[in-house]
NUDO-151806 format. One record per residue: x, y, z of N, C-alpha, C in turn. Coordinates in steps of 0.001 Angstrom, whole numbers, plus 500000, padded with zeros to 6 digits. Example, Ala and Ser with C-alpha at 12.3 -4.5 7.8 and 13.67 -1.06 7.14 Angstrom:
BEGIN
513190494310507800512300495500507800513200496700507800
512850497750507080513670498940507140512900500030507870
END
This chain:
BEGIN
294013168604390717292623169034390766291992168598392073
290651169095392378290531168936393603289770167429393890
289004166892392940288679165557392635290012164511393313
290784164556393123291932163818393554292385163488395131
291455165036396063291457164663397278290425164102397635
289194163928397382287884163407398002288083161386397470
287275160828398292287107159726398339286352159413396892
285951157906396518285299157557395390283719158323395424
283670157972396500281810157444396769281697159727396336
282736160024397531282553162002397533282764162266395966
283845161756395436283916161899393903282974161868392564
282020160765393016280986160175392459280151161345392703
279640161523393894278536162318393908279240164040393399
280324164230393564280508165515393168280896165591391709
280850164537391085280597164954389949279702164618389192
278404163882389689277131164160389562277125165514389361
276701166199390485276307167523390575277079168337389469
278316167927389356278655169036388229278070168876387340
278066167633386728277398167165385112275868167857385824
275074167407386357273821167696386693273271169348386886
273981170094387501273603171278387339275008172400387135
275585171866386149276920173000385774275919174015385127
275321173379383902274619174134382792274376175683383784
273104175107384707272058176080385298272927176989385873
274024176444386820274940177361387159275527178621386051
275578178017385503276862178873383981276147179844383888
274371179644383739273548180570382416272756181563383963
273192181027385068272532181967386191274282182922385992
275300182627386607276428183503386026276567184709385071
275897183953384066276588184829382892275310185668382642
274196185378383389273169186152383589273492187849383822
274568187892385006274838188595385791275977189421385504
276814188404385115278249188870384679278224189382382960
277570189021382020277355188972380550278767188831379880
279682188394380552281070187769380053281292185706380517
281098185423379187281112183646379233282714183326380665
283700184108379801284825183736381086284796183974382513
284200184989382365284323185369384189282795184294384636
282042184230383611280516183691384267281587181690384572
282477180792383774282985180062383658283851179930385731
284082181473385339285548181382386787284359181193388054
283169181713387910282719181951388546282172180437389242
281976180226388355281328178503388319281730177178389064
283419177778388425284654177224389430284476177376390832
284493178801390971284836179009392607283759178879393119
282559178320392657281326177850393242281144176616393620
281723175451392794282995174192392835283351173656394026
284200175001394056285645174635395041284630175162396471
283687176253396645283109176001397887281743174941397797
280932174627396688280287173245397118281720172169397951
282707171764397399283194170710397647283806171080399484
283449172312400199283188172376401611282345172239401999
280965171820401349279896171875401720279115171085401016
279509170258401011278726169039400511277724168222401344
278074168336402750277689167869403506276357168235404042
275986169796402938274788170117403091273699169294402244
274125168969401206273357168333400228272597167060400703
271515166883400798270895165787400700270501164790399759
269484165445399023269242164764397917269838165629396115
270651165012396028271401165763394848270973166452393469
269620165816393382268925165833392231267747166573392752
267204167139394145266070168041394489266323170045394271
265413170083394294264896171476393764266041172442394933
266017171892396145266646172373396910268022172597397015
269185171486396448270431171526395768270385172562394479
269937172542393610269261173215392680269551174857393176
268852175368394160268664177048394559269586176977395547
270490175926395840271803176105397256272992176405395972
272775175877395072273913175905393887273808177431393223
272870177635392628272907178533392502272712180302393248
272429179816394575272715180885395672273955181144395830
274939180202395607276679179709395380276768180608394138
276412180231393478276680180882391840276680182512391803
275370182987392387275414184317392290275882185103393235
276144184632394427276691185409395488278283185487394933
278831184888394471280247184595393688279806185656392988
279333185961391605279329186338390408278662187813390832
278244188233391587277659189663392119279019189999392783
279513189693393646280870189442393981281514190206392793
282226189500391714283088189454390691282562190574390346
281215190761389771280703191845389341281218193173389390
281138193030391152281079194440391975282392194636392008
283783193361391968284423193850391850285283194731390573
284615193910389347284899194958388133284650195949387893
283447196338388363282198197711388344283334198589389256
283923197977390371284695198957390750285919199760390431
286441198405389746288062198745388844287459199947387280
286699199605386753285841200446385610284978201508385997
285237201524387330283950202680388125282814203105386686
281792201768386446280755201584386140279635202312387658
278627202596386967277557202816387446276913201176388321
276851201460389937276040200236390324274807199937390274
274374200686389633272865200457389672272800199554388188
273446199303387236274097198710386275273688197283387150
274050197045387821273854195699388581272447195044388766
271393195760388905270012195591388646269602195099387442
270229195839386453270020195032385047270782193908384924
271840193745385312272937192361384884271737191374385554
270960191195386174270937190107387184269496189993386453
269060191123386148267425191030385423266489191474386022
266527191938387306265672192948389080264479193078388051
262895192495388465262110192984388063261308194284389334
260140194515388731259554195490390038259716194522391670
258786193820391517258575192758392013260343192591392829
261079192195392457262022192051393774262319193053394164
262077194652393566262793195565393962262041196008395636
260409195382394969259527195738396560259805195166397158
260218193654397097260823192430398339262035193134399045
263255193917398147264230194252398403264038195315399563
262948195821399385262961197260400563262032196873401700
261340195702401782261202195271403127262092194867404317
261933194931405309262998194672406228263612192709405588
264709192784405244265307191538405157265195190227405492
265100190784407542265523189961408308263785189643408303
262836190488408383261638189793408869261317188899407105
261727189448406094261017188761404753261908187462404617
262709187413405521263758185788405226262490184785406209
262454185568406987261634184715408195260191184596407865
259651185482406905258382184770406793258024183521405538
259577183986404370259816183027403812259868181570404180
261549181373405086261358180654406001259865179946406740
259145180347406979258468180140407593257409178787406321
257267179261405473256808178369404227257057176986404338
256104175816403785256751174467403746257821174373402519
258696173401402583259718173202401719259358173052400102
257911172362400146256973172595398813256503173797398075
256429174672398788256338176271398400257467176783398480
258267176899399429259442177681399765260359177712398165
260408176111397994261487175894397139261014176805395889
259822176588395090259179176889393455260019179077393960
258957178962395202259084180442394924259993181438395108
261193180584395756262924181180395984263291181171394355
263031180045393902263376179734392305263093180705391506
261499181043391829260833181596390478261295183504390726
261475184169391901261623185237392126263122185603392869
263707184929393669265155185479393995266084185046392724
265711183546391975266271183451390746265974183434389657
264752183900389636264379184327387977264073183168386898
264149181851387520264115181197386355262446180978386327
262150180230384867260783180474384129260583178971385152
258709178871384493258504177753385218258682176553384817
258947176650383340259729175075382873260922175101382961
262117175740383670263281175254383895262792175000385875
262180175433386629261661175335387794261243173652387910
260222173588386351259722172376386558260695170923386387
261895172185385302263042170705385486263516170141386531
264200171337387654264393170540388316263801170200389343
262753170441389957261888170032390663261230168516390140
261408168535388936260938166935388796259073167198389050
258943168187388422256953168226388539256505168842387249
255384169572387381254453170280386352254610171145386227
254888171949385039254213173562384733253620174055385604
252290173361385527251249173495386115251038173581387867
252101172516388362252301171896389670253083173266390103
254041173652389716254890174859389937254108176279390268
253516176499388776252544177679388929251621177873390149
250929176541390651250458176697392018250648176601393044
252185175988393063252766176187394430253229177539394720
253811178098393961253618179753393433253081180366393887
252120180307393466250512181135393704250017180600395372
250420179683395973249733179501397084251107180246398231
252369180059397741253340180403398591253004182292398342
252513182901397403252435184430397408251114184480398311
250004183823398117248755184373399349249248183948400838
249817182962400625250385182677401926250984183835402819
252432184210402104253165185168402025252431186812402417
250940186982401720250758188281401434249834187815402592
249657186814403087248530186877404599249478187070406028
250237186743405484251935186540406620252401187928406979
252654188790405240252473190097405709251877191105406331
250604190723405933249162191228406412249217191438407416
249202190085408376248612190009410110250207190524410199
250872190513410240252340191408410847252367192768410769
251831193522409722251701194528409616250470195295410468
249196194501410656248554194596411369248292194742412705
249805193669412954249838193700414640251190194439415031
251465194967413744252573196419414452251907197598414521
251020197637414070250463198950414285249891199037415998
250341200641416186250206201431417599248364201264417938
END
């Protein structure tokens, strides 16, 4: 197993993280995939590339490990997806529902990418984090508030301040492209 090559201290902390956020991983998976085994394999090979990249992790237990894990999780499991959808030549638009696409990301989805990463980006790490959570991953605001280690309440308005933020960000950009 792969535990067997890393040091104590790398061991320790990597299997923190598993015990600590396997769950969230699994139920973002099987979100997507709606098969427990493949959402399981998926989980794995999310695993085996944290344990190249560990070195990203800072604090193991922040909101931010949290949406790096599961950015791992679903880029894997959309992956797997697409590759079954292809062997079953399923319908891809099928894929919108596996994952749960409300309106709301479908409008994020048809903005230019590269400028909506960057105005994201652009957010403090206090907003950035709730609202990657609450809309690229769907989770509610009491699993948000788990792992963030805050409020319902605390969540909901970092939320709400990262979308006016966001919709003023859009605003003056859109404003200052115009001819």
């Amino acid at each position: 197993m792969i535990l067997i090559l890393i040091t104590g201290i790398e061991r320790d902390a990597f299997e923190f993280v598993y015990k600590r956020w396997k769950k969230l991983m699994l139920n973002k998976a099987y979100g997507i995939l709606r098969d427990y085994d493949l959402a399981q394999d998926a989980v794995s090979e999310a695993f085996i590339r944290l344990y190249k990249n560990m070195h990203k992790l800072d604090d193991l237990e922040s909101g931010k490990t949290a949406a790096f894990l599961v950015m791992i999780v679903r880029n894997i499991s959309i992956t797997m997806y697409n590759k079954r959808a292809r062997v079953q030549t399923d319908d891809i638009s099928t894929l919108e529902k596996a994952d749960d696409y409300n309106l709301e990301n479908s409008v994020i989805s048809s903005l230019d990418t590269g400028e909506l990463q960057k105005l994201i980006g652009g957010l403090s790490d206090e907003l950035k984090t709730p609202f990657l959570l609450k809309y690229a991953y769907d989770y509610s605001l009491k699993e948000i508030s788990k792992m963030m280690q805050i409020s319902e309440n605390n969540v909901a308005v970092r939320i709400h301040r990262a979308k006016n933020k966001l919709a003023a960000l859009v605003q003056s950009s859109a404003i200052g492209s115009e001819p």
